[in-house]
GUVOMAR-623804 format. One record per residue (C-alpha): residue number from 1; x, y, z; residue in three letters. Coordinates in pm, 1 decimal. Example, Ala and Ser with C-alpha at 12.3 -4.5 7.8 and 13.67 -1.06 7.14 Angstrom:
BEGIN
<rec 1; <1230.0; -450.0; 780.0>; ALA>
<rec 2; <1367.0; -106.0; 714.0>; SER>
REM end
This chain:
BEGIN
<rec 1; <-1461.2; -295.6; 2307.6>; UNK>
<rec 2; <-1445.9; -682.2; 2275.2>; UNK>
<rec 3; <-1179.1; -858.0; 2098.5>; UNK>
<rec 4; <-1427.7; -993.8; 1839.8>; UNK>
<rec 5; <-1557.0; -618.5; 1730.0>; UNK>
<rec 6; <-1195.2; -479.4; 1773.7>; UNK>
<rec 7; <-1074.4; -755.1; 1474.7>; UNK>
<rec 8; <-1376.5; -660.2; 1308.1>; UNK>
<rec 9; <-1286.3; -300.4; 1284.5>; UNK>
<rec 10; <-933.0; -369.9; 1231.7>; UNK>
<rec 11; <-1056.3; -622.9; 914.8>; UNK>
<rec 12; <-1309.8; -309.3; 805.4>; UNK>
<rec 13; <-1018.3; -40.3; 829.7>; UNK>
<rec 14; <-792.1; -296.5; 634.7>; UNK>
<rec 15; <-1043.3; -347.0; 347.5>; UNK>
<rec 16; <-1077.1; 44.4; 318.6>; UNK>
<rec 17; <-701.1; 90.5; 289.2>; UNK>
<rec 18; <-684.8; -169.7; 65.7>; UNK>
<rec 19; <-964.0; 4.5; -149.0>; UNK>
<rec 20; <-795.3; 337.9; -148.5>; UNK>
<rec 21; <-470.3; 186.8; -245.1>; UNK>
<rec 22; <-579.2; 22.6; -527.5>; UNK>
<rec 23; <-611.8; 382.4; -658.5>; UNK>
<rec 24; <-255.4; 394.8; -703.6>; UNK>
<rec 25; <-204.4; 160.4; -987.1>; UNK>
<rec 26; <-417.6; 407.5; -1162.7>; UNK>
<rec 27; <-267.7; 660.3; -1130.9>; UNK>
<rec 28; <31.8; 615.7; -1407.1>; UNK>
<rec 29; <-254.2; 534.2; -1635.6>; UNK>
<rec 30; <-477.2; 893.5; -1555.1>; UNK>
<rec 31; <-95.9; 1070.7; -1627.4>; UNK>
<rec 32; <128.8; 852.6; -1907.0>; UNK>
<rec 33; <287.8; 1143.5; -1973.0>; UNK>
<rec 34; <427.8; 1229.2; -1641.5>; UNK>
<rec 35; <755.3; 1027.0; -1555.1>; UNK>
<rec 36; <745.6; 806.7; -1259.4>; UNK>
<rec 37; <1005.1; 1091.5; -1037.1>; UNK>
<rec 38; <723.2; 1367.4; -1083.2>; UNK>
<rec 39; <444.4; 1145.4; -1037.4>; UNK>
<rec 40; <615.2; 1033.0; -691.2>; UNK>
<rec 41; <731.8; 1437.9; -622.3>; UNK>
<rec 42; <386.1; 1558.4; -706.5>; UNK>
<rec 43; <163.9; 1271.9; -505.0>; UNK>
<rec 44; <380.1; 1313.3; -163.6>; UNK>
<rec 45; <419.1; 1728.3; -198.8>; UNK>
<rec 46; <22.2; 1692.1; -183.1>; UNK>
<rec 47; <55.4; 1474.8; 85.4>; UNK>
<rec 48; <269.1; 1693.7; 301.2>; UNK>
<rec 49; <76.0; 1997.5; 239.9>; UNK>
<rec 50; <-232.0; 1821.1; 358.4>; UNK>
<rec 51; <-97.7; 1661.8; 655.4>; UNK>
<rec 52; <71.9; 2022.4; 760.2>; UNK>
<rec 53; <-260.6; 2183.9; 751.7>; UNK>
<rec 54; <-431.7; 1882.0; 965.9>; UNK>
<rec 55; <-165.5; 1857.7; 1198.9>; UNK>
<rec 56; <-109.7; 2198.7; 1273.0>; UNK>
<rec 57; <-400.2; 2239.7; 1545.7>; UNK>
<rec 58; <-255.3; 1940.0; 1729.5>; UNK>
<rec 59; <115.6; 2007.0; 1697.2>; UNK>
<rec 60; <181.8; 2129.8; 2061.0>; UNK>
<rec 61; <36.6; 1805.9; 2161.1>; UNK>
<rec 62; <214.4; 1591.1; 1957.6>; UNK>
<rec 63; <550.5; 1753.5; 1966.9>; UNK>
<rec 64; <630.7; 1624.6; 2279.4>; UNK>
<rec 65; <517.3; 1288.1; 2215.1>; UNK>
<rec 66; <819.7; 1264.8; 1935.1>; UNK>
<rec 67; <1160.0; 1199.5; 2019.7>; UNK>
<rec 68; <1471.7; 1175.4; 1773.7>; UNK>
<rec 69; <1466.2; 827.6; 1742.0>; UNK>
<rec 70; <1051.1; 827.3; 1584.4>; UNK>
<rec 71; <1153.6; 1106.3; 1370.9>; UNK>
<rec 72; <1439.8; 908.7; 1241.2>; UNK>
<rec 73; <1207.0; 617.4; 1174.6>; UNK>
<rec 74; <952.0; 849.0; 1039.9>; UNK>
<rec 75; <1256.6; 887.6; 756.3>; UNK>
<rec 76; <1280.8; 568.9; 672.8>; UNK>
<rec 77; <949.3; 461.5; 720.3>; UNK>
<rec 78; <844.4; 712.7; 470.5>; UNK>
<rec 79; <1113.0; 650.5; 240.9>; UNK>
<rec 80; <1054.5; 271.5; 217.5>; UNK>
<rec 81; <649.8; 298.9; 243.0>; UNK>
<rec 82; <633.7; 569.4; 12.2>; UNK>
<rec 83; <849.0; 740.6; -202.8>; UNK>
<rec 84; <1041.9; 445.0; -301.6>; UNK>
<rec 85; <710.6; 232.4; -327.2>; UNK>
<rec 86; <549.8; 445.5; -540.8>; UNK>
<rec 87; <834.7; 515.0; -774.0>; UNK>
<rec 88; <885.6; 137.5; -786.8>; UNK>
<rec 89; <501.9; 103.4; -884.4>; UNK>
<rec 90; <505.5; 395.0; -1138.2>; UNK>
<rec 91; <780.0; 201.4; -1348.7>; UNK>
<rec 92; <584.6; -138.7; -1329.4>; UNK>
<rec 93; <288.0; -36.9; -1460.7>; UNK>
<rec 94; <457.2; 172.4; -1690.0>; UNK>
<rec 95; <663.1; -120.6; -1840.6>; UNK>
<rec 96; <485.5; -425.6; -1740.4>; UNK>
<rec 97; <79.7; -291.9; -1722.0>; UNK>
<rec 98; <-128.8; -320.2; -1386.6>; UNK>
<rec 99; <-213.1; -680.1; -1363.0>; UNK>
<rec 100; <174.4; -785.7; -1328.3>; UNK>
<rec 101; <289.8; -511.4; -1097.6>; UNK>
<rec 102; <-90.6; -568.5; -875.9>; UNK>
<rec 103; <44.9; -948.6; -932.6>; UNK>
<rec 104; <397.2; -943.3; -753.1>; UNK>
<rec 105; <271.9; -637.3; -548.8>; UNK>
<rec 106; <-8.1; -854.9; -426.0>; UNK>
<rec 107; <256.1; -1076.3; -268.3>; UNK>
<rec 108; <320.9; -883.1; -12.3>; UNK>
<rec 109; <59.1; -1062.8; 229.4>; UNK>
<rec 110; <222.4; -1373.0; 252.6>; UNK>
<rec 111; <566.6; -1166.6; 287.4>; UNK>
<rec 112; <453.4; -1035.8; 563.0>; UNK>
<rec 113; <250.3; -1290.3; 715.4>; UNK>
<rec 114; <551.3; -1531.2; 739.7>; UNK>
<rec 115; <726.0; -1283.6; 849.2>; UNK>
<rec 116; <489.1; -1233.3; 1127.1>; UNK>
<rec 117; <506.6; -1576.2; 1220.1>; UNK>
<rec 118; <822.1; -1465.2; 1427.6>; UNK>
<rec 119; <659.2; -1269.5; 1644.1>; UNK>
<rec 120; <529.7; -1397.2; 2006.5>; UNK>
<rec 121; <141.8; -1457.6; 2083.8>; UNK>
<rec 122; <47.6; -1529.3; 1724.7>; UNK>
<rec 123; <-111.0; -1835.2; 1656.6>; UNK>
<rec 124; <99.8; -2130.5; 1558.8>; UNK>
<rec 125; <198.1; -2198.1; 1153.9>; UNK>
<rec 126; <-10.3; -2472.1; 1140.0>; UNK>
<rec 127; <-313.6; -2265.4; 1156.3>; UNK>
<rec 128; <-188.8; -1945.2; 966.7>; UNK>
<rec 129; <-8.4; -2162.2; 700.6>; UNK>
<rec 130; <-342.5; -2265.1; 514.1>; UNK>
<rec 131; <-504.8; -1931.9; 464.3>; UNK>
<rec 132; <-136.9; -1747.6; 356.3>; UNK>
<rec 133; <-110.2; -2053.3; 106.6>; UNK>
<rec 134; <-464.8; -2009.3; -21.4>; UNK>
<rec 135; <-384.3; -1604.6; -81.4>; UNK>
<rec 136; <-58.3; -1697.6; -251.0>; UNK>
<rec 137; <-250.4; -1930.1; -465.6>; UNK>
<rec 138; <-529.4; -1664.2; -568.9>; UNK>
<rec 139; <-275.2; -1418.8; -621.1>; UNK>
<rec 140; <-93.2; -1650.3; -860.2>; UNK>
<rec 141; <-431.3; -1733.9; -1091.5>; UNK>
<rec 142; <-495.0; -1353.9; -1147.4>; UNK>
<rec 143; <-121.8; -1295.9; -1235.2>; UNK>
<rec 144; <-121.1; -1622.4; -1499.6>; UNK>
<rec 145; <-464.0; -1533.6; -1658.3>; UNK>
<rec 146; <-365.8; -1183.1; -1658.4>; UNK>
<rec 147; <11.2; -1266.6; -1779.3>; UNK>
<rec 148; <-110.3; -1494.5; -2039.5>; UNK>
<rec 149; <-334.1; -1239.2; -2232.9>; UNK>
<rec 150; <-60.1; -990.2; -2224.6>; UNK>
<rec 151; <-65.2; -639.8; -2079.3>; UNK>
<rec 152; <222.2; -373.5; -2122.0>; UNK>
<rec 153; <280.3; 4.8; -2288.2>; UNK>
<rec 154; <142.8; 110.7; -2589.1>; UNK>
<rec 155; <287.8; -58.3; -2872.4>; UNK>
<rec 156; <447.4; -310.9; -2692.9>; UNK>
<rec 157; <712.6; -367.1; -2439.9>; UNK>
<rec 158; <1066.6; -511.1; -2543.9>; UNK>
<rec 159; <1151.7; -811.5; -2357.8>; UNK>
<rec 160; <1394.6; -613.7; -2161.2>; UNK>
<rec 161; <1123.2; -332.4; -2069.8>; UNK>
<rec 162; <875.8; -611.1; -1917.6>; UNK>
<rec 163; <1197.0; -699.2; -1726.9>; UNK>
<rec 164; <1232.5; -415.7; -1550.5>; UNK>
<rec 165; <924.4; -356.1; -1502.8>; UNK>
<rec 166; <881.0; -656.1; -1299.5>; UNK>
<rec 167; <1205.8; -615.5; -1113.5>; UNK>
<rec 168; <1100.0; -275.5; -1006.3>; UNK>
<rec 169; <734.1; -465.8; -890.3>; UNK>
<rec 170; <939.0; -665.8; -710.1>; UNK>
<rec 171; <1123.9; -395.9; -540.7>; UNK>
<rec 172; <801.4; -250.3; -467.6>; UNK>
<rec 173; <671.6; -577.4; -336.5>; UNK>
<rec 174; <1027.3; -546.8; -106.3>; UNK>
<rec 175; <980.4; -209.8; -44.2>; UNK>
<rec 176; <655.3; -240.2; 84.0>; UNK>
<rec 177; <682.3; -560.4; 294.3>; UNK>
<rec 178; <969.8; -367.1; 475.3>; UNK>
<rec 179; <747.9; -51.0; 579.1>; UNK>
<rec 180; <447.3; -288.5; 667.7>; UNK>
<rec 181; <626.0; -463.2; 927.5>; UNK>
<rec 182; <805.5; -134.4; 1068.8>; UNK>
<rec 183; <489.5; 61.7; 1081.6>; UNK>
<rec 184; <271.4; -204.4; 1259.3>; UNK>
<rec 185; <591.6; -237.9; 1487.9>; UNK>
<rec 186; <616.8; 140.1; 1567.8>; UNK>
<rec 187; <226.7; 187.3; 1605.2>; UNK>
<rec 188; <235.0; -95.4; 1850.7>; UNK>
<rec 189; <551.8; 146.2; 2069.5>; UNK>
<rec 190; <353.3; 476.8; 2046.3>; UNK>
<rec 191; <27.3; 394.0; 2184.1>; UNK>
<rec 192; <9.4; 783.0; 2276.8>; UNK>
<rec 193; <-12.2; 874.4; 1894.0>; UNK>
<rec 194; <-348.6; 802.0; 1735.7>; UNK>
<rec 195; <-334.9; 617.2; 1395.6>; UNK>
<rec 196; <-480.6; 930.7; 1261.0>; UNK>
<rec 197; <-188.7; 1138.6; 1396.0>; UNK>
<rec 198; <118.6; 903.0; 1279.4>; UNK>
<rec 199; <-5.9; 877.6; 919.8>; UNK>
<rec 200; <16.3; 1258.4; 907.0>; UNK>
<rec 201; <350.9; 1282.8; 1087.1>; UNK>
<rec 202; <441.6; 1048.4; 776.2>; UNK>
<rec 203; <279.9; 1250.1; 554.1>; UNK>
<rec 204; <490.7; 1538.9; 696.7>; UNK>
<rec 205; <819.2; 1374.6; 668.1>; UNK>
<rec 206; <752.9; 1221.3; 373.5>; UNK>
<rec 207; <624.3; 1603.5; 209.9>; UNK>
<rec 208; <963.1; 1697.4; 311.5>; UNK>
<rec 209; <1175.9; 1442.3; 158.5>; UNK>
<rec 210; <927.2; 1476.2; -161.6>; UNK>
<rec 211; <1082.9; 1862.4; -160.2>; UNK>
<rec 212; <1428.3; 1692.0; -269.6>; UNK>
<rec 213; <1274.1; 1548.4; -550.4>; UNK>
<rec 214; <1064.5; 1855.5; -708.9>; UNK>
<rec 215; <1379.3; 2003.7; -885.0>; UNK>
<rec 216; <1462.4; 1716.6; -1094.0>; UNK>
<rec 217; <1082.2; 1593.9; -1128.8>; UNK>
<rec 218; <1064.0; 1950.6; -1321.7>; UNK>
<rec 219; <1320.7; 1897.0; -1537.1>; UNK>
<rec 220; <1093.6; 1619.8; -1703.9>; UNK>
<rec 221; <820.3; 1825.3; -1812.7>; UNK>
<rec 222; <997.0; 2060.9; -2096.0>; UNK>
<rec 223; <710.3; 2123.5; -2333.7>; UNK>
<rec 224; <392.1; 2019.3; -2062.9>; UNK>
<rec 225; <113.5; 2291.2; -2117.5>; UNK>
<rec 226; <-136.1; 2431.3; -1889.0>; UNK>
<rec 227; <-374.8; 2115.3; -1936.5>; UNK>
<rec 228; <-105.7; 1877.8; -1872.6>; UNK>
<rec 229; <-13.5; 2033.9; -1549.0>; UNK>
<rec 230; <-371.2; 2110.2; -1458.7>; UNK>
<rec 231; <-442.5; 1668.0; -1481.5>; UNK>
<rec 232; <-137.3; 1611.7; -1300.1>; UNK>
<rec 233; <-248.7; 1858.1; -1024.2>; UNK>
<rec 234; <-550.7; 1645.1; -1012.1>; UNK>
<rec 235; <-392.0; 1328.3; -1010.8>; UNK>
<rec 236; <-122.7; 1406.2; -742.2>; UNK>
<rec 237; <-405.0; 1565.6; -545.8>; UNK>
<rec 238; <-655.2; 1297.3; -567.6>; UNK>
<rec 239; <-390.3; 980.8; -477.5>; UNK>
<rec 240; <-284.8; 1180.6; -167.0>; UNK>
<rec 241; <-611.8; 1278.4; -17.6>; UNK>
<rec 242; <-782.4; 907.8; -97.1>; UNK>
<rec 243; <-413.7; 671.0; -83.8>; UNK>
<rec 244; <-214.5; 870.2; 142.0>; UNK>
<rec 245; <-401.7; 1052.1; 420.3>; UNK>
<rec 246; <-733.3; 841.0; 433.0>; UNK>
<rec 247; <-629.1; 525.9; 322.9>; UNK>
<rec 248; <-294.3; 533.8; 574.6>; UNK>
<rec 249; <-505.3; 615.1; 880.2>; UNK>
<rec 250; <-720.7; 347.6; 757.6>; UNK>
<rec 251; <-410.1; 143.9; 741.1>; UNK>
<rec 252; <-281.2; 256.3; 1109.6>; UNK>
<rec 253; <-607.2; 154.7; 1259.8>; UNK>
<rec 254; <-561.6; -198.8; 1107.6>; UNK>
<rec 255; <-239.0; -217.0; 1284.3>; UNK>
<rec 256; <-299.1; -140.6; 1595.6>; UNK>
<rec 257; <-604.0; -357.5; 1634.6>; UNK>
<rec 258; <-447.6; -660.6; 1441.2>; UNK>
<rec 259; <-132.7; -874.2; 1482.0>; UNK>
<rec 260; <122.2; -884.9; 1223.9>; UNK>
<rec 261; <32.1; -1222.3; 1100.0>; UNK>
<rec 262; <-337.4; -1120.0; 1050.8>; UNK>
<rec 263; <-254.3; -755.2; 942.9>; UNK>
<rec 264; <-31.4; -898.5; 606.2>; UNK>
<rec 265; <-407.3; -1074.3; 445.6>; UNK>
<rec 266; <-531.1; -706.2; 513.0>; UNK>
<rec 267; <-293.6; -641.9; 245.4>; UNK>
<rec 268; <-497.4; -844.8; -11.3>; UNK>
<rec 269; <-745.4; -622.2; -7.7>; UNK>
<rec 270; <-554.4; -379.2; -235.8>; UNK>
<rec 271; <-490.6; -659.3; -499.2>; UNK>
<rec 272; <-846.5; -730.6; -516.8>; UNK>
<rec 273; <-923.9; -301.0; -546.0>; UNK>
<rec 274; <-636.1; -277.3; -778.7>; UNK>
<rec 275; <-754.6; -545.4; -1054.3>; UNK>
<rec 276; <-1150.1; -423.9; -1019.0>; UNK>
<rec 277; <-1025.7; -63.6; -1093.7>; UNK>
<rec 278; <-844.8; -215.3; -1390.3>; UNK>
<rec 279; <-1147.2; -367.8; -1509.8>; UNK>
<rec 280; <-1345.7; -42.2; -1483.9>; UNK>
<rec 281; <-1085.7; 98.5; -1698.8>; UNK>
<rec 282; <-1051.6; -143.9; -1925.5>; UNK>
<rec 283; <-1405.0; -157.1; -1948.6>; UNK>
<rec 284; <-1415.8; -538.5; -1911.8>; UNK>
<rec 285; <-1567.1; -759.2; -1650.9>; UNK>
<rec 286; <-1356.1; -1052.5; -1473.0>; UNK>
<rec 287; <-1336.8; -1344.9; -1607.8>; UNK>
<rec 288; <-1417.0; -1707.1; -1427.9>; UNK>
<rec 289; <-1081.5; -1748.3; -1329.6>; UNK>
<rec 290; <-1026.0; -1398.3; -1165.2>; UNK>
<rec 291; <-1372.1; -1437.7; -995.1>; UNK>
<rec 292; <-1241.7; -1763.8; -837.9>; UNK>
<rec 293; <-936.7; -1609.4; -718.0>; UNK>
<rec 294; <-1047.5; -1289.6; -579.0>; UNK>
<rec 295; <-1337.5; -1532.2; -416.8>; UNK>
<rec 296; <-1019.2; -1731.9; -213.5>; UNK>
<rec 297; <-854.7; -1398.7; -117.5>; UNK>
<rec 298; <-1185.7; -1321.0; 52.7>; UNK>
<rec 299; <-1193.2; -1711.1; 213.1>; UNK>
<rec 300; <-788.8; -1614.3; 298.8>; UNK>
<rec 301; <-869.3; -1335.7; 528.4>; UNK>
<rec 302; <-1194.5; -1493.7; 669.1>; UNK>
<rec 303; <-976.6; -1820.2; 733.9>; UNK>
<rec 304; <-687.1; -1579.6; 892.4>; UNK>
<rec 305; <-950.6; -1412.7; 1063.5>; UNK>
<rec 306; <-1089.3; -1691.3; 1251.5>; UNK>
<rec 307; <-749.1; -1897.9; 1273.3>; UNK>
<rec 308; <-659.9; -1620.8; 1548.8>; UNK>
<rec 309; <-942.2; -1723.7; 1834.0>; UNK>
<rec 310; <-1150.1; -1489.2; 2005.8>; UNK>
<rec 311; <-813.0; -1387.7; 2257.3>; UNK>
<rec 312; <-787.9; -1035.5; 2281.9>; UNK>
<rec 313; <-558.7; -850.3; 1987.4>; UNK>
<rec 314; <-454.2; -646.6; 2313.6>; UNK>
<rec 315; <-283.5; -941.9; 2434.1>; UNK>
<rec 316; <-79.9; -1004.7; 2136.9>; UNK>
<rec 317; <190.5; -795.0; 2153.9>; UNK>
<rec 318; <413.9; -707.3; 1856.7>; UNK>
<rec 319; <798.4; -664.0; 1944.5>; UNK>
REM end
């Protein structure tokens, strides 16, 4: 494969991750009755079951591929890219509606990308700096249009709810910039695992930690009848078959095929997925203002895209 078509599959697998993920900002609004601890229980207990029953025909293979140091970054790697993510997320929309939380969320590209800047091979900052500026820049017109009309719970956040709400985006936005940069680093390391294979060994691990969770989650749902657990089921099912298991091996295959500083405008794809699902559900198109900024995310990537040369992505290491 050349190194033009392998950055144009790792910029198609980004865009599909991103378009899965957008799912998730959703998802508080399909279940506002479910609190943000059994929404995160009940999404990653799918998960885990799934990824059980599709790893379990390849488990003698990968078994020995796994040492004790990958399943202690599977931990944390799961913890910070999922579990905690998603909880974060839950709250934020909750508190301060979709458009904020996709707002500070949809940060994480430049984040990352600066952070990327560190590593070895990449191109230099005068050539990644204008497309990361360009995405910060979109980013910040959907947040003030969408800011400045007001979004939030049902009746109204208190000043102090749209607080927190946007301090737990912003641990989200943390959260996820963390696990972005570990996961690309540890896909990069175990070039015997498939991208297909580590997002289920996440989905494993993270199943497991979700386990620790389900006793408490339950204690929020005194009163729930059998249609409230039956949407719930549906929810959790739905984000963990489309977010978690398709959308992370989406994900995986972005990051081995792109370096870190091009892999954090893949990112922006889930802003863009997570602001058109709001309009479906608000049943509203975009206004001119959103149009133009969801227009420069697209010109961001392209930009990123081509400010990394034809070289091969093989020779561009990440450490």
């Amino acid at each position: 494969m050349t190194a033009s078509s392998d950055r144009l599959w790792g910029v198609a697998s980004g865009l599909g991750a991103g378009a899965m993920w957008g799912l998730v900002f959703l998802a508080p609004k399909f279940a506002p009755e479910a609190s943000p601890l059994l929404l995160t229980a009940g999404r990653y207990l799918a998960y885990g079951l799934i990824a059980v029953v599709l790893i379990a025909p390849r488990w003698r293979r990968l078994a020995p591929l796994i040492e004790a140091g990958t399943w202690r970054a599977l931990v944390w790697l799961s913890l910070a890219g999922n579990l905690v993510y998603f909880a974060f997320v839950v709250v934020a929309v909750h508190l301060a509606g979709v458009a904020a939380s996709a707002l500070i969320v949809g940060m994480v590209p430049v984040v990352v990308a600066l952070w990327g800047l560190k590593d070895g091979g990449g191109p230099p900052a005068s050539r990644t700096a204008p497309p990361i500026v360009l995405a910060a820049v979109a980013v910040g017109l959907i947040g003030w249009r969408a800011l400045s009309h007001g979004h939030g719970v049902s009746g109204g956040p208190t000043g102090i709810q749209t607080l927190i709400g946007l301090g737990c985006a912003l641990g989200a936005l943390i959260s996820w910039t963390v696990y972005a940069v570990g996961n690309s680093r540890w896909m990069a390391r175990l070039t015997q695992v498939s991208p297909h294979d580590w997002s289920l060994l996440t989905g494993v691990v993270t199943g497991g930690l979700a386990l620790l969770l389900a006793v408490p989650a339950a204690l929020t749902t005194q009163g729930w009848t059998g249609g409230a657990w039956l949407k719930l089921a549906g929810v959790c099912l739905g984000v963990a078959l489309f977010a978690s298991i398709i959308g992370n091996a989406l994900w995986n295959q972005a990051s081995r095929r792109l370096p870190l500083t091009m892999l954090g405008q893949m990112i922006v794809f889930e802003t863009v997925f997570a602001f058109v699902y709001g309009y479906i559900w608000e049943g509203r198109g975009p206004a001119v203002i959103e149009i133009l900024a969801i227009l420069m995310m697209i010109v961001s990537v392209v930009w990123c895209v081509r400010a990394h040369g034809p070289a091969p992505i093989a020779e561009e290491p990440l450490h």
